[in-house]
C-alpha positions in Angstrom: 110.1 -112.4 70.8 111.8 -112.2 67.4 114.0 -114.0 65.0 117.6 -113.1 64.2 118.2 -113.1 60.5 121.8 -111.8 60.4 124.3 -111.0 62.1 127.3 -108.5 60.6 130.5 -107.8 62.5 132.6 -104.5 61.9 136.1 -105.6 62.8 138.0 -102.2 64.3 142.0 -101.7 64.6 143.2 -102.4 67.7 145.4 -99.8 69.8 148.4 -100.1 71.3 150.0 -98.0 74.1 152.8 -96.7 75.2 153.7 -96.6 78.9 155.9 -94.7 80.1 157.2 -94.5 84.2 159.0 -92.1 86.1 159.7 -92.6 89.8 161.0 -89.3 91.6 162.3 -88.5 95.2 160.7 -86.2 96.7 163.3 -84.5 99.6 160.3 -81.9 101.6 157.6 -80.4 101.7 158.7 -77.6 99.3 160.1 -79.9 96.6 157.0 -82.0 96.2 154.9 -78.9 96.1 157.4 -77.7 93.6 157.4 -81.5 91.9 153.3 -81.1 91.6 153.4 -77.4 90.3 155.7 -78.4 87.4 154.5 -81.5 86.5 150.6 -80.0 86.3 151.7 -77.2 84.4 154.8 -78.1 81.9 153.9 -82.1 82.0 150.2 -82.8 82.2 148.8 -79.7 80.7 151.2 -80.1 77.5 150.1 -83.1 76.5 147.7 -84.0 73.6 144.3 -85.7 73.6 145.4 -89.1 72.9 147.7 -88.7 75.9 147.8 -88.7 79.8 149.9 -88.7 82.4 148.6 -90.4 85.6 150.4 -89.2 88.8 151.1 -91.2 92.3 152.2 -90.0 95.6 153.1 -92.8 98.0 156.0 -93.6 100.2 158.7 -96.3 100.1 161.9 -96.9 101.6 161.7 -94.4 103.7 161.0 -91.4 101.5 158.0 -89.6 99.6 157.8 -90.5 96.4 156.0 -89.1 92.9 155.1 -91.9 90.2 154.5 -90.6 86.7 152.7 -93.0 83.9 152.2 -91.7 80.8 150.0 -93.4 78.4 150.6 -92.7 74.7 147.5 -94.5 72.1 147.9 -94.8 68.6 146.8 -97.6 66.2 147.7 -99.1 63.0 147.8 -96.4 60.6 147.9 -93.4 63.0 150.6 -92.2 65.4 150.6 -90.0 68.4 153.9 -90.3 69.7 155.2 -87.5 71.8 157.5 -85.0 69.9 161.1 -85.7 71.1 161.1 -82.2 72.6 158.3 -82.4 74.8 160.1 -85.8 75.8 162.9 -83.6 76.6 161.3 -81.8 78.5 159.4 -83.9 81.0 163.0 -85.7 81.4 164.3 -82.3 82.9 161.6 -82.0 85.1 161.1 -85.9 85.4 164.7 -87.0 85.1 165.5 -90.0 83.4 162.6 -92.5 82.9 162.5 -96.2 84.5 160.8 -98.5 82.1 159.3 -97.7 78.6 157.1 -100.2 76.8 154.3 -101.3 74.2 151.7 -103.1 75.4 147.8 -104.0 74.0 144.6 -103.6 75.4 145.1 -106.2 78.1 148.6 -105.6 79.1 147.7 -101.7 79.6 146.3 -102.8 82.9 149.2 -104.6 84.0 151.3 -101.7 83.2 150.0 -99.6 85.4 152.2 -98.3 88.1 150.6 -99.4 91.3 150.2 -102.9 89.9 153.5 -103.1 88.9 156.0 -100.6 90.5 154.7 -99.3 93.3 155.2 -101.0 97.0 156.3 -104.2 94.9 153.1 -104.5 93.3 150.2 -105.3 95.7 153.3 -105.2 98.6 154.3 -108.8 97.4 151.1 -110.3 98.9 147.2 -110.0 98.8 145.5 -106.9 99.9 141.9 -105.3 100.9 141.3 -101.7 99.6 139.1 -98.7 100.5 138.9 -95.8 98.1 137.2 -92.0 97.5 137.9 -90.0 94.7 138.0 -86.1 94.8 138.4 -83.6 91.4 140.7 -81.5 91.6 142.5 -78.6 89.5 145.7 -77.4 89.9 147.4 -79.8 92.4 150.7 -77.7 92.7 148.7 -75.1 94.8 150.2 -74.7 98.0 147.0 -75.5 99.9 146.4 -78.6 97.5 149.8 -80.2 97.2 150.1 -79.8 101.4 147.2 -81.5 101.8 148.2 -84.4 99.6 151.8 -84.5 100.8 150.5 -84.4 104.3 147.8 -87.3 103.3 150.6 -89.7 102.4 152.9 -88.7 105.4 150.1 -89.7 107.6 149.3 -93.0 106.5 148.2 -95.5 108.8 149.4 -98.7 106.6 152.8 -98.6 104.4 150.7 -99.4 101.7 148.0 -96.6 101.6 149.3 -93.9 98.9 147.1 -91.3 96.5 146.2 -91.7 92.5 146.2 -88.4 90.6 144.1 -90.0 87.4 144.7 -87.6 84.7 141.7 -85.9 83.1 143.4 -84.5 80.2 140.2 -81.8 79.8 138.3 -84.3 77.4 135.6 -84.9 80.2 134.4 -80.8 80.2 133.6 -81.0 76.1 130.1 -82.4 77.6 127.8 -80.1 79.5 127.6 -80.2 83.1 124.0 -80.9 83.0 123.7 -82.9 79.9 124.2 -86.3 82.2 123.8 -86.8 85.7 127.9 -86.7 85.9 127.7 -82.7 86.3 131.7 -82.3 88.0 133.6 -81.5 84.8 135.4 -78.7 85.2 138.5 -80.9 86.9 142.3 -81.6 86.2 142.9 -84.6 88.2 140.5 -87.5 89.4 142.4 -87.5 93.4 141.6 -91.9 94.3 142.7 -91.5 97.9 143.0 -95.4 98.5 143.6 -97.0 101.4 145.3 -100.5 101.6 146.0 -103.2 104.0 147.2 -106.8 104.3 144.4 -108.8 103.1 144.1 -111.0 106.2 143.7 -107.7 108.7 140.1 -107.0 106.8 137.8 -106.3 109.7 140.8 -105.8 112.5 142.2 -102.4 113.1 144.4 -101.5 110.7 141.5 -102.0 107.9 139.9 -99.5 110.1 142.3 -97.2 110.3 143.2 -97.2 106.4 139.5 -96.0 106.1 139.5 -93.5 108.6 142.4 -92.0 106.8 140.8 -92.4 103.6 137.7 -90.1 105.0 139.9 -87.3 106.5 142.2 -87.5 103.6 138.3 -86.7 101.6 136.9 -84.4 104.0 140.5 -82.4 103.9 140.2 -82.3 100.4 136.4 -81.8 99.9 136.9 -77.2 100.6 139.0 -77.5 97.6 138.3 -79.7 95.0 136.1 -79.4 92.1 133.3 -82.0 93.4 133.3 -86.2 94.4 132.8 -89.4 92.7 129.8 -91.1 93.3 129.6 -94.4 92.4 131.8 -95.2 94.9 129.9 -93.9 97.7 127.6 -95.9 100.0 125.5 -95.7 103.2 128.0 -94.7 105.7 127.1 -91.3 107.2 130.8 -89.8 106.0 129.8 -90.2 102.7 126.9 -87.9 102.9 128.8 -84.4 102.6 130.9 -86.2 99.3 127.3 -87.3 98.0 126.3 -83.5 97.9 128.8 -82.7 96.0 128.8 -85.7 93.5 126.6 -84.6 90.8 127.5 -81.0 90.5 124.7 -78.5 89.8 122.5 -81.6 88.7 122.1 -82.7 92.2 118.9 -81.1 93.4 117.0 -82.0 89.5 118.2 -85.9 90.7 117.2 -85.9 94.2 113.6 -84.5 92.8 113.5 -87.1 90.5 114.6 -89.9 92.5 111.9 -88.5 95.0 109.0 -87.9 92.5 109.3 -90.8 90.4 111.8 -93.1 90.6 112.2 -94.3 94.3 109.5 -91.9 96.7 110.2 -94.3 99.3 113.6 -94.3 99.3 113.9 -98.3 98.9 117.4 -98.0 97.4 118.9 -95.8 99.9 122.3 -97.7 99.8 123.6 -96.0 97.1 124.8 -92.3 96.6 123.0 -90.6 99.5 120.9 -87.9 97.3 120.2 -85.5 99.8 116.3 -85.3 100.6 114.7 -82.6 98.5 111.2 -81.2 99.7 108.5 -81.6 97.2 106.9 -78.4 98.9 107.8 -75.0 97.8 110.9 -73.2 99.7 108.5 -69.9 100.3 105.0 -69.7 100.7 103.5 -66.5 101.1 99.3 -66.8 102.3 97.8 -63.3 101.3 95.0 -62.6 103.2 92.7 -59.3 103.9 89.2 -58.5 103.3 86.8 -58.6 100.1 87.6 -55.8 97.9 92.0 -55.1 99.2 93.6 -56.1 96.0 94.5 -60.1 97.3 94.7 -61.3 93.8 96.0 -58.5 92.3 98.9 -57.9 94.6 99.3 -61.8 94.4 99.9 -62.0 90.6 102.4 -58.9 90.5 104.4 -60.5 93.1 104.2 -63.7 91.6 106.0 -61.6 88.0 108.6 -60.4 90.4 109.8 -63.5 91.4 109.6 -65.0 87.9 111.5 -62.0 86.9 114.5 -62.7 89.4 114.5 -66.4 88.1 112.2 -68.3 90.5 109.6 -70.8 90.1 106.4 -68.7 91.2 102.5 -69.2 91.0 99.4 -68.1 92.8 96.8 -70.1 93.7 93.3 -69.8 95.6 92.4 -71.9 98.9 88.5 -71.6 98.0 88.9 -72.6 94.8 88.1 -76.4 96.1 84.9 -74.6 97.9 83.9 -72.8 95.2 83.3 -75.6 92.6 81.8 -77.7 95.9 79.4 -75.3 95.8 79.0 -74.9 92.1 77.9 -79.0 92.3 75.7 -78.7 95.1 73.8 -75.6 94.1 74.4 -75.6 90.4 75.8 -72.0 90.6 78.4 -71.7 87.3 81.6 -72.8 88.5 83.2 -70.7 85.6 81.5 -67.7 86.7 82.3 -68.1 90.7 86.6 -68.6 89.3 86.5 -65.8 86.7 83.7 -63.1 87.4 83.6 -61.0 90.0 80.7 -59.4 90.4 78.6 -63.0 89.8 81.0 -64.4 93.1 80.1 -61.3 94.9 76.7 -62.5 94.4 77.3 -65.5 96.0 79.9 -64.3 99.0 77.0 -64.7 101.7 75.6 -67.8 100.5 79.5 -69.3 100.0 80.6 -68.3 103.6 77.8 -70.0 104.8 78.2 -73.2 102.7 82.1 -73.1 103.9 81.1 -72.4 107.5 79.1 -75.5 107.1 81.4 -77.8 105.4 83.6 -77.0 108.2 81.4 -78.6 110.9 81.2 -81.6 109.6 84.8 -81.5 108.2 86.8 -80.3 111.3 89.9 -80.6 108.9 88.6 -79.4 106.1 90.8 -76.4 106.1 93.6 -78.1 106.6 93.0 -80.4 103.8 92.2 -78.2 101.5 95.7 -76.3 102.1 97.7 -79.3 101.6 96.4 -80.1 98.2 97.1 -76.7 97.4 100.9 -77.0 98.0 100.4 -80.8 96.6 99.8 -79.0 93.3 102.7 -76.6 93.0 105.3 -79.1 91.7 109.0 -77.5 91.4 107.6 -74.2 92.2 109.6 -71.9 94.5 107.7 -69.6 95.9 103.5 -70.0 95.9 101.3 -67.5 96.7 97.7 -68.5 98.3 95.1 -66.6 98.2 91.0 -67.0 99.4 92.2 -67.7 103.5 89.4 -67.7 105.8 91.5 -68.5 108.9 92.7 -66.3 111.6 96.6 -66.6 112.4 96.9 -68.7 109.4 100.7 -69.3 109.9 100.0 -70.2 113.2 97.8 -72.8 112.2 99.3 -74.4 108.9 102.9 -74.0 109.3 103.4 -77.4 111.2 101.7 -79.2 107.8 104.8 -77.6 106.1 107.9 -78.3 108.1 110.4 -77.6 104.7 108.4 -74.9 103.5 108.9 -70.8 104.8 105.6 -70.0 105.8 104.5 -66.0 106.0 101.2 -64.1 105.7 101.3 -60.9 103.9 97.9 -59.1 105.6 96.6 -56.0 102.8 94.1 -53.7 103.6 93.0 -50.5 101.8 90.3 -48.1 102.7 86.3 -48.6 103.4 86.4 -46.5 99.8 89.0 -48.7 98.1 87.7 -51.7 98.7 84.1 -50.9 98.3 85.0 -49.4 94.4 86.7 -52.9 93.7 84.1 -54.6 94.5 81.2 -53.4 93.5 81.7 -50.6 91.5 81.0 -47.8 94.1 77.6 -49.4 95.3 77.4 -48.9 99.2 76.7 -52.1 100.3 79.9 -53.1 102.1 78.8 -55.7 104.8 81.6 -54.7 107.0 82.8 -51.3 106.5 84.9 -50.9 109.2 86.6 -54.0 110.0 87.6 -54.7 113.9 91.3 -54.9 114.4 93.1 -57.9 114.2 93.9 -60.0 117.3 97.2 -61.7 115.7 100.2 -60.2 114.5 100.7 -60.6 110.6 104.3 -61.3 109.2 103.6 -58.2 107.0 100.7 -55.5 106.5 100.7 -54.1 103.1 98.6 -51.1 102.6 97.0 -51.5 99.1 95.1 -48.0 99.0 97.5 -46.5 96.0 96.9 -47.0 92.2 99.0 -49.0 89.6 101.6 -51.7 90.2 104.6 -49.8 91.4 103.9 -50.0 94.9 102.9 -53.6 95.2 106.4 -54.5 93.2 108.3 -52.3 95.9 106.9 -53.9 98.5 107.7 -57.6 97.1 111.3 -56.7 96.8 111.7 -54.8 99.7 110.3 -57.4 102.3 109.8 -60.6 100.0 112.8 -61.3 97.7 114.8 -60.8 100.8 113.3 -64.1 102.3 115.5 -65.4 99.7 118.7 -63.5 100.8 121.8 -66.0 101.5 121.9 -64.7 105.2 118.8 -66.0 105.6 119.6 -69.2 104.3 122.7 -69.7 106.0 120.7 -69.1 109.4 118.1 -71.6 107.8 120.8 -74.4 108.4 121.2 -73.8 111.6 117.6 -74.8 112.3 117.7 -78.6 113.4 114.6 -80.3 112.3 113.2 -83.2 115.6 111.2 -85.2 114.3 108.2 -86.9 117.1 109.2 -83.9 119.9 108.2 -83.6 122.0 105.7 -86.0 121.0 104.7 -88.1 118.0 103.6 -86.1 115.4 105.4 -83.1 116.1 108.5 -81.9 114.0 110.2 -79.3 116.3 112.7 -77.0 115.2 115.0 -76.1 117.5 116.3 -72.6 117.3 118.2 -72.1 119.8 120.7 -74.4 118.0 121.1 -71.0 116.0 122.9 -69.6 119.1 125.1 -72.8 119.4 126.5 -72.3 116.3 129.7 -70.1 115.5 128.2 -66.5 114.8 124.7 -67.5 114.6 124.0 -65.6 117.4 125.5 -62.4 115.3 123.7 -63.2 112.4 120.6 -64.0 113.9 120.3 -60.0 115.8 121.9 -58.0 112.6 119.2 -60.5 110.6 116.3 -59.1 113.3 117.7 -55.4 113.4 117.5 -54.9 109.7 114.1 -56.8 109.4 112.3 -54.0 111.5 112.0 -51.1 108.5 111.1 -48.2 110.7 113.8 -46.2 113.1 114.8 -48.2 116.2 114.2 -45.4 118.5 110.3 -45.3 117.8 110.8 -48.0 119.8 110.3 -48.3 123.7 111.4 -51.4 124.6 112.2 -55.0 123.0 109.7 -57.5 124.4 110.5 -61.3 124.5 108.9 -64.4 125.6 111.0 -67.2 127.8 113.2 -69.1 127.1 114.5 -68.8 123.5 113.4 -65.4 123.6 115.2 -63.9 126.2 118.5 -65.1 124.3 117.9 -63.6 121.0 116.0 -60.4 122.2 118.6 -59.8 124.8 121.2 -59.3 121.9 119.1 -57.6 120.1 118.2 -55.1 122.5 122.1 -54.6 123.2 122.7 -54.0 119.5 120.0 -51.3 118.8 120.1 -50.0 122.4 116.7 -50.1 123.6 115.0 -51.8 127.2 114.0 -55.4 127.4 110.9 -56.1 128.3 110.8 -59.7 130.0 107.3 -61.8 129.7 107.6 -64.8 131.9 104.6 -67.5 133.2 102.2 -65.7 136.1 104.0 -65.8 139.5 107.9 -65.4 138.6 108.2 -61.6 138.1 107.8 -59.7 141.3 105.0 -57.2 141.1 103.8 -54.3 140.1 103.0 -56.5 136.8 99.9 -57.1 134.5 99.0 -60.5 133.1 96.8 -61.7 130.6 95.2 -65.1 129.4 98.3 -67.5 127.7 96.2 -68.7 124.5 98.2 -72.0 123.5 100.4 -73.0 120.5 99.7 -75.5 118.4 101.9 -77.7 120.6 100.9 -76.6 123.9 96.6 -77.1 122.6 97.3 -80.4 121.8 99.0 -81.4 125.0 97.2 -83.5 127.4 98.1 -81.5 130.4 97.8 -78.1 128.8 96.4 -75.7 131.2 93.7 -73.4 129.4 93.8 -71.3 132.3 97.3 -69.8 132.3 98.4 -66.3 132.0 101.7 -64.5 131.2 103.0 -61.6 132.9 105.3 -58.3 131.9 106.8 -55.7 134.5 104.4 -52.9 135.0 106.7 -50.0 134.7 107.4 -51.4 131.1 104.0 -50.6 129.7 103.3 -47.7 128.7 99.8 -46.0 130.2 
């Protein structure tokens, strides 16, 4: 509520324009490419702030045809009018012009081209219109101007034609990420518009002005400089035009739409912001026994990434225990986070607590992981420490369907360990520490001092993760959500084979991922029925035997078999079968 004392009023000059038309023939293919060229570069690019040149491609009477507006702004006291020269000049490239005159603020509408010269104005009648706007730069390129030329020769109404808005460079003195408008670094605003008869809205040729209108776009889209997005809506065509609508601001928006703005996607008729996970792109679980170096290996990979410029942090799973234990023992929290020989003090007593907890809290560990990646907001890459679980990617990955999920395993000598953890004192409770029964993403040996070979091993198997191959192959993943049943998000990977050279990527992707020599190896061993696909390649490419593993019963003997222990799909499946085995050929293992 408030009162308005005064009001003042700042009275302004206003402009006038001058508009300028120019309507040219244009015989082929090779003139209008020559037409574009000459008017980008000798016409549009010549021309000073307070000027622009608008271009149109559309055909009439039989021919295609290039409209040229130029506007021209000056007001009382000032004048920009063009130099008679550079008039001169756009008239030999132009030729003569068809209409010049001064209008105001509201006539400047009416003197545009399409609403006054072009098809008659409007075609002489009412009329429905569809539109999507590219950027572009340099529209006399040969792959540009064919594109557009082609566009108009293709039409599907008479009426349909393309509006090359002029940008006149004014729109890149902003930075790109100063506003969510990020495209700036464009020539010409490309409206491809189609346009029918207003009383055909809904029959087929409004359909088929907005098909062309979308291939027109999607033509354009490999070479332009980004889309408009305020025209865009909910169709799914517009979704591949929506990625490229905001420029390098697009994934900061999506997060922001996500995060704060609209979580639950209430106003999803707009732009289509692509969906942006709120869950780290990598995240590495370090695990190993007490004493191999987890958190120290953890922070120095966490400075490489940071170095490379990624979001990074580490984080430990049994913090959450920790201070649960703190407040139901009245240990010092501080001292459990921070000193190591107090926690030490505590390990038996904490394991047991956690074993307990668990008990009673089936999915305690699982609940405790997920408000570990809750907490690493716009972080690429976290590192967790403190795991207690066997096969831990095994059993969290499915909580994480957007997030890369490895384990980095260290270990380091009975000797290593027990000096970093006690100070030399022999009281290691597990000195020699049975083998593992799972199969790590990676095994670091930690048994070397300083810091130079726990930042090798980041960037020779961990920045990598990060390597555009990777990523590209990443796409090719389709995510199914509720497959095979509710609950379930299934990737499909063999999609990876269905795409063109995924296949090829995928075995050079596996042959370089193995870091010892190929022939140390006695055969490839694969699992049916996506594995036989990928290791069959592979094994062709680096030469060595495939080794089939199939269910009990379809391989013809001599073979052995062991017990099939179940995925996390297969476990929770009501007719899983825990007694199920797997099989290998015989002759393929070696004695």
């Amino acid at each position: 509520f408030g009162i308005v004392i005064s009001v003042a009023f700042k009275a302004y000059a206003a402009p006038t324009y001058s508009v300028r038309n120019w309507v040219v023939n244009l015989g082929d293919q090779r003139e209008a490419r020559r037409k574009l060229s000459d008017f980008d570069r000798l016409v549009a690019r010549q021309l000073p702030r307070a000027c622009s040149a608008d271009a149109y491609l559309y055909w009439d009477n039989g021919s295609l045809r290039l409209g040229v507006t130029m506007f021209e702004t000056s007001t009382a006291g000032t004048s920009c009018k063009t130099p008679p020269a550079a008039l001169s000049n756009i008239a030999a490239i132009l030729g003569p012009q068809t209409s010049f005159r001064t209008v105001d603020s509201v006539g400047v509408f009416k003197a545009e081209m399409y609403m006054s010269g072009i098809h008659g104005g409007h075609g002489g009648g009412k009329t429905s219109s569809f539109k999507r706007c590219l950027f572009l730069k340099h529209i006399g390129e040969t792959n540009i101007a064919d594109i557009l030329t082609a566009a108009v020769e293709t039409r599907p109404t008479p009426l349909c034609y393309l509006h090359l808005v002029h940008g006149g460079g004014a729109v890149g003195d902003v930075a790109a990420n100063s506003t969510a408008f990020g495209c700036r670094d464009w020539d010409f605003a490309c409206v491809v518009t189609g346009v029918w008869a207003r009383e055909q809205d809904g029959a087929e040729p409004a359909r088929a002005a907005m098909d062309w209108v979308y291939k027109v776009a999607r033509e354009l889209l490999p070479v332009s400089c980004g889309a408009y997005g305020a025209d865009l809506g909910p169709d799914p065509r517009d979704a591949e035009l929506a990625a490229r609508a905001f420029g390098p601001n697009i994934a900061r928006l999506a997060h922001i739409k996500r995060a704060f703005w609209d979580p639950c996607n209430v106003l999803s008729y707009g732009c289509q912001l692509p969906r942006v996970s709120m869950e780290p792109k990598l995240i590495v679980l370090v695990t190993g026994k007490s004493g191999a170096g987890k958190d120290h290996c953890a922070d120095i990979w966490v400075s490489v990434f940071k170095n490379r410029g990624f979001m990074a942090c580490a984080v430990s799973i049994s913090e959450a225990t920790k201070r649960e234990y703190a407040a139901a023992t009245g240990a010092d929290v501080n001292r459990l986070l921070q000193d190591r020989a107090y926690k030490e003090q505590h390990r038996p007593a904490l394991t047991v607590f956690y074993q307990n907890q668990v008990q009673q809290r089936p999915r305690l560990p699982e609940e405790h992981f997920l408000e570990v990646v809750k907490s690493a907001v716009d972080v690429d890459v976290l590192f967790i420490t403190g795991m207690r679980d066997e096969a831990p990617v095994t059993f969290f990955s499915h909580l994480v369907p957007e997030s890369r999920l490895v384990e980095v395993y260290i270990q380091a000598s009975h000797k290593t360990r027990q000096a970093r953890r006690t100070g030399n004192r022999n009281d290691d409770p597990d000195p020699s520490p049975p083998p593992l029964n799972y199969c790590p993403s990676f095994v670091f040996d930690n048994d070397a001092t300083g810091d130079g070979v726990v930042r090798a091993f980041s960037e020779h198997h961990l920045l990598p993760l990060f390597h555009e191959d990777l990523q590209r192959l990443a796409v090719m993943v389709r995510s199914v959500p509720d497959f095979p049943r509710p609950g379930i998000e299934f990737r499909h990977v063999l999609g990876i084979a269905q795409q063109p050279g995924g296949l090829t990527l995928c075995t050079a992707l596996l042959e370089r991922h193995f870091s010892r020599q190929w022939s140390e190896v006695d055969v490839v061993a694969c699992c049916e029925a996506g594995g036989f696909i990928y290791a069959s390649a592979l094994a062709a490419r680096v030469d060595v035997p495939l080794a089939l593993i199939r269910e009990a019963g379809k391989l013809p003997p001599p073979t052995v078999s062991v017990a099939k222990s179940a995925s996390y799909i297969s476990a929770s499946a009501s007719n899983h079968n825990p007694k199920a085995r797997i099989e290998i050929d015989q002759d393929l293992v070696r004695k």
